[in-house]
N, C-alpha and C positions, 0 to 999 in steps of 0.2 A: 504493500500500500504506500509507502514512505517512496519507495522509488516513482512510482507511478504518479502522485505526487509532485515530487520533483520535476518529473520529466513535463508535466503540463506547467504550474504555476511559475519554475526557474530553469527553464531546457539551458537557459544560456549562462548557470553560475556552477560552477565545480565543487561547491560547498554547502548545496542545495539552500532551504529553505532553514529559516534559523528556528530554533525548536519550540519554543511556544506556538510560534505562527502554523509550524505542521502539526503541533499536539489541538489545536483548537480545527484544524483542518479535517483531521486524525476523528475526532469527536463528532463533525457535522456530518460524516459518512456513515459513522457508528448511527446515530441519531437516527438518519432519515433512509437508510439503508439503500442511499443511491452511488454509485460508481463515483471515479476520481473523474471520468471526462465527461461527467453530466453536469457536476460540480463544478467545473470549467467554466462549462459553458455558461452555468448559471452566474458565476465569476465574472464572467465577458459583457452579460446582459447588464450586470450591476454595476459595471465599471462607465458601461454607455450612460447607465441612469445616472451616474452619479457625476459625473464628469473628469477629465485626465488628472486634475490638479488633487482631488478627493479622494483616488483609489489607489493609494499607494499601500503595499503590500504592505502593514506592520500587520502588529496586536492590536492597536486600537481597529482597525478598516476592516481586522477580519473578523473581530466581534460584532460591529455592527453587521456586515456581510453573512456571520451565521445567525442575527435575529433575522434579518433579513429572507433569509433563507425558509427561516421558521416562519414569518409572517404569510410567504406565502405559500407554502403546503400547507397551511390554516385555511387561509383563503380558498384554495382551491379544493380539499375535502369538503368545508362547508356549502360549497357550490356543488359537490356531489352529491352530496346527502340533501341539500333544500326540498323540498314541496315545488313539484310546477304547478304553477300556478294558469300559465297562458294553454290558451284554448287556440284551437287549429280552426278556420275558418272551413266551410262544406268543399274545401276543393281538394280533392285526395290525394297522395303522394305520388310522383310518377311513378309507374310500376317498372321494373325491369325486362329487359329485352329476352324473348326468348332463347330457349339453346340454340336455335339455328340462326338468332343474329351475332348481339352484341356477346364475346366471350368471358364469364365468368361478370357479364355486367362492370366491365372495368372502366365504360364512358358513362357509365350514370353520372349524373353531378359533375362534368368534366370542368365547368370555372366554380371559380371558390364562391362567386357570390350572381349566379344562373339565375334569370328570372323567368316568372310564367310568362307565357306570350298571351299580350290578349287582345282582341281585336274587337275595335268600337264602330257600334253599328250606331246609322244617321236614325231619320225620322223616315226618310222612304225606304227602311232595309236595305240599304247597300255600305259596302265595307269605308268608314271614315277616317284617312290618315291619318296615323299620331300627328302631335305637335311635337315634336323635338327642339325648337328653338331652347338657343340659352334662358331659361328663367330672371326675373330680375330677382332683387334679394326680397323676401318676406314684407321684412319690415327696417328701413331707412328712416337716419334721422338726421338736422344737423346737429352740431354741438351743442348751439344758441338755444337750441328745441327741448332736449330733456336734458339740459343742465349737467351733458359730460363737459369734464376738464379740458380734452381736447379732444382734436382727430384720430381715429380708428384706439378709441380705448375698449376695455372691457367692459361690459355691461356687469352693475352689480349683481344680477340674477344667478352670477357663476357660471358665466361658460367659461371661464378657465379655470380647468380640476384644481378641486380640494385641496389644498397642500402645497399649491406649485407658483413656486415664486423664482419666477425670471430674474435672469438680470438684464439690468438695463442695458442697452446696443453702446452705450458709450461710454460705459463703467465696466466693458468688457476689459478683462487683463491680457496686458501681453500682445496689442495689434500687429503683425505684420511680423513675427514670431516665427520663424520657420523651424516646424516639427520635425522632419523627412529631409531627406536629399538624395537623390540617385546621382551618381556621376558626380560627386562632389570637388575632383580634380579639374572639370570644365569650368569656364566663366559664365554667372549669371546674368542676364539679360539684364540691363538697365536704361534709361531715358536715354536717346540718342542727346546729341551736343544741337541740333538740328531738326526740324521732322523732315522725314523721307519724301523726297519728291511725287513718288508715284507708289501705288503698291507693293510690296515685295511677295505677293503672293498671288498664283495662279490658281485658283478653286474649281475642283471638278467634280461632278457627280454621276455616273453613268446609275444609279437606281433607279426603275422604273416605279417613278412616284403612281401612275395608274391602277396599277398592281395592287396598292394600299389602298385606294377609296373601295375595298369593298363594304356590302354591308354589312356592320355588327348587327350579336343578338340572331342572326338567321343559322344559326352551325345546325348541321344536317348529322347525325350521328354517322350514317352512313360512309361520308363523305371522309369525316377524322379519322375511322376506322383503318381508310385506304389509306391517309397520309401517314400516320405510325407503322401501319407494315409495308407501307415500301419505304420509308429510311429505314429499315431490318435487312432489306432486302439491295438497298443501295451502300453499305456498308457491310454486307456480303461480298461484292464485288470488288471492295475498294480492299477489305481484309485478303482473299485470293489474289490480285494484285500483288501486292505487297510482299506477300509471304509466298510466292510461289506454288500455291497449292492448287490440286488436281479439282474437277467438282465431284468425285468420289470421297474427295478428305469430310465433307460434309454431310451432315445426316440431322436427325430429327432427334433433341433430347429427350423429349418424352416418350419416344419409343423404347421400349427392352433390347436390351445388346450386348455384347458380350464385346465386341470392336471398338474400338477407340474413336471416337470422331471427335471434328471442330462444329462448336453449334454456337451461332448467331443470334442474339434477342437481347431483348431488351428487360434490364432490373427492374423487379416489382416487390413487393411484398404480398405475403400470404393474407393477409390481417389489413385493410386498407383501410382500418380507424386507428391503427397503433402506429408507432417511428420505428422506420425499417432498422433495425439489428442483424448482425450475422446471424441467429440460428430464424429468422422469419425471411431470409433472401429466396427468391426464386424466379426461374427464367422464363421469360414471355417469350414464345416462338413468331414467327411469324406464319401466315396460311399458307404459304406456297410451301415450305420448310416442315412444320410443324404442327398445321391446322389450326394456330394461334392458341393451342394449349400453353400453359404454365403447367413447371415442373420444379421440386425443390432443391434448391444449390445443399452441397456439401464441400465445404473448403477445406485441407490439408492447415495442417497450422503451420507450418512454414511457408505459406504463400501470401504476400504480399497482398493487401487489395484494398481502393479505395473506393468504392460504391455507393449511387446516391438512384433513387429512385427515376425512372425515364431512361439512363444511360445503357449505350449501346454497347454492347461488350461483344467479344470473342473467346471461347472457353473452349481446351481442348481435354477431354474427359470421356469416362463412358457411363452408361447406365445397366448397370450386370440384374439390377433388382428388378428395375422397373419404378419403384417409388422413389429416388431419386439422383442425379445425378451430379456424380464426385467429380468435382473438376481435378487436372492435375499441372494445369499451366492455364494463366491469362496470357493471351497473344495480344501484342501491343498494337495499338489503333495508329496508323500512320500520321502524321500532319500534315496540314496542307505546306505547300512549297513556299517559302519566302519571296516574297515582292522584288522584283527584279527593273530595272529602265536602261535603256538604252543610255550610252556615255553623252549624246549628242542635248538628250532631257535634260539628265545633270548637270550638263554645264548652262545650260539656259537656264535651270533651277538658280544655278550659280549666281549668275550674271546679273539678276532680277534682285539680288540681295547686296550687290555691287562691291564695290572695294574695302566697304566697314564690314566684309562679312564676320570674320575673324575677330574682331573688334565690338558687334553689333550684332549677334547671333537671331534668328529669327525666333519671334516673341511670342506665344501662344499661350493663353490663359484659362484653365480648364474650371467652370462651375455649374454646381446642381443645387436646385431646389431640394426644400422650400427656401424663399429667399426675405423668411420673415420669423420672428418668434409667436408662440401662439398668442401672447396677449395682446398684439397689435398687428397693423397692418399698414406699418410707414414700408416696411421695406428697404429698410437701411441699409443693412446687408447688402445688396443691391447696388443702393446708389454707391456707396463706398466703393463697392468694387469696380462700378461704370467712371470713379473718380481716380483710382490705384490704375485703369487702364488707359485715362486719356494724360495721366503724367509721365508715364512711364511711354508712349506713344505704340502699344503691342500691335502686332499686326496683326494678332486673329483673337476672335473672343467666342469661347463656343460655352451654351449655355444650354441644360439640359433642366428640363421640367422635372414636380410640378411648377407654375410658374402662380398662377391662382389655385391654389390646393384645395380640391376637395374635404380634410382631412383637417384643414384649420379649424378648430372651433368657431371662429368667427362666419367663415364664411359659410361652414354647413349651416349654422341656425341664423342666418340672414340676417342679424340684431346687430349693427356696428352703425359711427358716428360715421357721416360719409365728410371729407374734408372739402374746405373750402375753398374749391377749384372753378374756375370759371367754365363752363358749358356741363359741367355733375351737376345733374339733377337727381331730385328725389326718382326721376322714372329710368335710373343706368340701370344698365345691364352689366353682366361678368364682361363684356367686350368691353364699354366704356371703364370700368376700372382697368382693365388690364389696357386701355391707351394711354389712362393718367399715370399709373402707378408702376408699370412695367415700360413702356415703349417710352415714355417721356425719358429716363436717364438714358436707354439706352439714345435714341437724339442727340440727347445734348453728347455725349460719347462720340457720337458721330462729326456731329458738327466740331466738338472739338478737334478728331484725328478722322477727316474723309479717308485716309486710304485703310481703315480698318474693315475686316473681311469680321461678319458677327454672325454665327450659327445657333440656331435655335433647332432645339429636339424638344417635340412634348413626352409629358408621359402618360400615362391613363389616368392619373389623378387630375389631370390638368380640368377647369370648370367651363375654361372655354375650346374645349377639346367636343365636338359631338362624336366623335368616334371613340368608343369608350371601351377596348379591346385591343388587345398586341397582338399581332405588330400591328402598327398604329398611325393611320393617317397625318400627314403633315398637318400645322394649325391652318386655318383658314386665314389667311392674310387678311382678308376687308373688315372692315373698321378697326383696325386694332394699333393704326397708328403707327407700324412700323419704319423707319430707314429705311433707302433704298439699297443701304448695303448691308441688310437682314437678308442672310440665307434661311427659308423653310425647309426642313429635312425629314424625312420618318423617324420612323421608331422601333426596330434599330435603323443607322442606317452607315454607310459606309462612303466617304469621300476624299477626296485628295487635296494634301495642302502642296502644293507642289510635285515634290517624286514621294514623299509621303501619304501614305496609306493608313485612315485614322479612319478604325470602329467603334462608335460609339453604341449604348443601350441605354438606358435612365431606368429600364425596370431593376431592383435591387436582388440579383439574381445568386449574387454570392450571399447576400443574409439569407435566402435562402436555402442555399444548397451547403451553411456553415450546419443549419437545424435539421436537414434529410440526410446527411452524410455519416456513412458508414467505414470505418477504417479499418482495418486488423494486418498484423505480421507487424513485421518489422521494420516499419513508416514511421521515420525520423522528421518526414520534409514539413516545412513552417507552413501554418496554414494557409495565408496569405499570399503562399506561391501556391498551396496545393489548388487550391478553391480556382482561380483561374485558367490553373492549367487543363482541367476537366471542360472549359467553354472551348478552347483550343483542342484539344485533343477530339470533342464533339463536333466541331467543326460547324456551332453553332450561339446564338444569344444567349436563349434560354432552355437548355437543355433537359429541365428539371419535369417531368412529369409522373405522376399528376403536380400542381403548384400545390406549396403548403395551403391548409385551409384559414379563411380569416379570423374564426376564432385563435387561430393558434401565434396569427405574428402580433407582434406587440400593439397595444392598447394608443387609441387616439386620444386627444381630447377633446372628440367630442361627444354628443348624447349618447347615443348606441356604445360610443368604445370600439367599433368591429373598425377595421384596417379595410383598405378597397382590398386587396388582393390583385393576385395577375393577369384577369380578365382576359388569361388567352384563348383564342381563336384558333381553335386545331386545326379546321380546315384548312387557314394558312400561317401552322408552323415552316411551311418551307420559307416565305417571306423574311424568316428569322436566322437562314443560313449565312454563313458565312460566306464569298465571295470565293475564285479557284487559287486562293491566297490568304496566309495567314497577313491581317492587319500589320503595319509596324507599330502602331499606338492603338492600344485597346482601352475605352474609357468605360470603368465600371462604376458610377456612383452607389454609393452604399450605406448602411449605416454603421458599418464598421468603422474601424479606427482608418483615416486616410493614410496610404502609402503608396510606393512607387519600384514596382518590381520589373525587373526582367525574365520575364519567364518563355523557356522555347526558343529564345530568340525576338518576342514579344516583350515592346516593353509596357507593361500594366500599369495605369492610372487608378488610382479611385481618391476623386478628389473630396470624399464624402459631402455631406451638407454646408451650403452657406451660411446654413444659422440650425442651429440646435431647437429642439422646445424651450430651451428655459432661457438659451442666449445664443451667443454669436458660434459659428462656425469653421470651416475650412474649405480653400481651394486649390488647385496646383497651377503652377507655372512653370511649362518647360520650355527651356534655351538651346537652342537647336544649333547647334554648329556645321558649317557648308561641306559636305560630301566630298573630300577631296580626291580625282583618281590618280593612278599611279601610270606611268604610260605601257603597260603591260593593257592597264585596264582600257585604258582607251582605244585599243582596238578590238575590243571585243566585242560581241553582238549586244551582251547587256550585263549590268553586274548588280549586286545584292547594296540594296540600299544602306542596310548598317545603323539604323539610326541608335539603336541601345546602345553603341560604341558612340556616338555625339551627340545624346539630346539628354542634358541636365534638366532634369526634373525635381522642384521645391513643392515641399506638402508648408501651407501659409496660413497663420490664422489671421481671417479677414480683420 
């Protein structure tokens, strides 16, 4: 226990954990009789609640951390054991798909928060389109009106939870603070001595933005069914490939055998109301393969393996029983090939960033919403950062949703002071805020440094988002007051700064693939690389299926408490694929601790939130230095961009 221990809370000290601190560690496992890496995690949860400066490992942080601990196994028995009270209205549960469709019913309930479809009949019996416009808020006031202190405060009614006292956006500690550093032997981007004549960035996008305006809320089961078993079936191919195997090497795991085969499918668990564990693992076949049966995994305990529910794997084993199948080796999933450009690109890459390259590295600013604390809705966070980018003069500003959060207390129960701006009326809608309150710094941004390239990703929580499903339609541009040097982009979606290749996604895909993940063997590697390397190795966004359920990710504040969730769209998980190239810059916002890895050859962003719930947050800034080739390289057809060798990247608290 002591070792195991160690290896979670201090992998990186040679003297472990000092012994009070393990005996009261020691105690909370004895206590609640849950494991050291649940314990962790519950650790990791509490260090997010609590914030970086509060959760320093002593005696004192791990006593509160084990009431803490206590408080909520209370919590959450008492929630087991209550009286229901709520009554189901006369419309009855979907029933399940027979055996000869849907298998084992594993698309029942496929998004976390699925609604009934209902359709509204007129007055002469025929079908009456919804309304789907943006809403405007409930109820609008100004300050003058009900005697708030100022613009966008909290109403005393309590919509900001019990207990929870923000800090103020300008009594945050420690502004401009750099936590992180990749590549710290590079120079960091600073304010040129001049602003740059003309842009120094070339913006591409080959995504078929069409592709995304499907409609949400129509998923066909049928339709999802097909897209899960041909990635089973597309990553058959790509395994044979790779490994040189015959199409005799493969066979069907749920069949009986005594022969060794390699069998293709996808991780699931047995039990799809519990957290996949190694003894509940088992293999989803595909129909051409396997007739879409599941069969139950058997792992060697000297093997290696990092599993998370949805992932596509390769296992070579057999099935001697029939009831289940001992794997004896995980065959490794290829990657896609590194981004490559011709020497003739790079040097126009070059040349574009002119003589100060070296001197003047190219400027890129990476941030995610929310870009507010819940008791207000100035947006400071924001402005601040739209002022840190027009001093500094960066060339690219990319900014990733939500951008008006569904999720805010403020704006779920529509009760906020609307400030006093000239054309806000009491009759705005979520577009007219998000022109005052979002689009106005970025403007002035602009007007400040015209040759700035500004990228905007929504994300499903977004309020002026009508497409409410990932992958995820670009914003709608009209009324929202944007610059004309606002890029609209999907969600995910993949574009080029130059000979750079930057993937971005805004859904938090490693928070939840940190809560589905399954480890065992002999797996030293830091999570922070592992968790990425799994979107890479998948050769996708969001890999994760089924998504965790809303009950299960952390608590909002607002009424309900329930979290949107991932509102994906299975018919088009392929929209979610990675491109015939691994990214050079993969942006995962999250709500983990922000850092900046190299992984694969990929180098990983996660610039987490601009602002916290209780206060301020974090962004990154990576300094990109000019590609330089060797004259070997310049006659060759094309060469490896290399940026995790030149692009310094800073984790920054705004």
């Amino acid at each position: 226990m002591k070792e195991d221990l160690n290896s979670y809370f201090c992998p990186s000290s040679d003297d472990g954990l000092p012994p009070d601190v393990l005996g009261e560690l020691e105690s909370t496992l004895r206590l609640h009789s849950i494991s050291p890496q649940e314990l962790f995690y519950k650790w990791e949860s509490y260090s997010l609640k609590m914030g970086s400066e509060e959760t320093k490992l002593d005696l004192d942080t791990v006593r509160m951390f084990k009431k803490d601990v206590q408080d909520g196994l209370e919590r959450e028995n008492r929630g087991k054991h209550a009286p229901r009270t709520d009554r189901r209205n006369g419309a009855a549960a979907t029933p399940r798909a027979a055996a000869s469709g849907d298998v084992f019913g594993m698309l029942d309930e496929i998004t976390p928060n699925k609604l009934p479809r209902r359709t509204a009949i007129n007055a002469n019996g025929g079908k009456r389109k919804g309304n789907f416009d943006i809403p405007a808020p409930r109820k609008v006031s100004r300050p003058e009106t009900n005697g708030g202190p100022g613009a966008f405060n909290a109403s005393s009614r309590g919509d900001v939870q019990e207990g929870f006292k923000p800090v103020a956006f300008v009594e945050r500690q420690n502004p401009g603070l750099v936590v992180e550093t990749l590549n710290e032997h590079l120079p960091r981007a600073g304010a040129p001595i001049a602003p740059f004549a003309e842009s120094r960035i070339k913006f591409t996008s080959n995504t078929d933005v069409k592709k995304f305006a499907y409609r949400p809320m129509a998923m066909r089961l049928s339709e999802s069914s097909e897209i899960l078993d041909e990635r089973i079936d597309e990553f058959t191919s790509i395994v044979q490939k790779a490994h040189n195997l015959e199409d005799a090497a493969f066979g069907n795991a749920a069949c009986q055998s005594t022969s060794e085969i390699v069998a293709v499918g996808r991780i699931a668990s047995d039990t799809p109301e519990s957290k996949l564990v190694a003894a509940s693992l088992v293999l989803e076949t595909s129909r051409r393969m396997g007739a879409g049966r599941r069969v139950p995994l058997k792992l060697n305990s000297s093997i290696s393996f990092r599993f998370f529910p949805g992932q596509i794997v390769a296992l070579r084993g057999q099935n001697a029983s029939g009831e289940d199948f001992v794997v004896s080796e995980i065959l490794a999933i290829p990657f896609l090939p590194d981004p490559r450009s011709a020497p003739t690109a790079i040097e126009a890459s070059n040349e574009r960033l002119g003589d100060t390259a070296e001197s003047s590295p190219l400027n890129v600013i990476f941030g995610a919403g929310p870009y507010c604390a819940d008791d207000n809705l100035a947006f400071e966070p924001l402005n601040a950062l739209c002022s840190k980018a027009a001093d500094d003069s960066v060339d690219a500003l990319v900014l990733s949703g939500p951008f008006l959060d569904v999720e805010h207390p403020l704006l779920a129960s529509g009760t906020f002071d609307l400030p006093d701006i000239k054309g806000l009326d009491l009759d705005a809608t979520m577009s007219t805020l998000f022109h005052h309150m979002i689009a106005a710094p970025l403007q002035r941004l602009c007007n400040a440094n015209p040759n700035i390239i500004v990228v905007l990703i929504p994300s499903v929580r977004d309020a002026v988002s009508k497409h409410v499903s990932w992958p995820q339609e670009q914003l709608p541009r009209k009324d929202l007051g944007l610059p004309k040097q606002a890029r609209m982009m999907t969600n995910p979606c993949t574009f080029w700064l130059n000979e750079v290749v930057v993937g971005v996604s805004s859904q938090d895909v490693l928070g939840e693939l940190r809560k589905e993940e399954v480890i065992g063997g002999s797996n030293q590697e830091d999570m922070l690389s592992r968790l990425p390397r799994h979107l890479i190795e998948q050769r996708h966004y969001f890999p994760l299926f089924p998504p965790v359920a809303r009950e299960d990710l952390p608590k909002t504040g607002t009424e309900s408490g329930l979290a949107t969730g991932a509102c994906l769209d299975v018919g088009y998980l392929k929209l979610g694929e990675m491109l015939n190239v691994r990214p050079d810059v993969l942006v995962t916002p999250s709500v983990l601790p922000a850092f900046a890895r190299v992984v694969e050859g990929v180098t990983v962003i996660n610039p987490s939130t601009l602002s916290k719930r209780r206060g301020a947050g974090t962004y990154s800034q990576m300094s990109l230095q000019p590609r330089l080739l060797s004259e070997d390289e310049k006659g060759e057809k094309s060469v490896l961009h290399k940026v995790y060798d030149r692009a310094r990247v800073d984790v920054v608290r705004i």
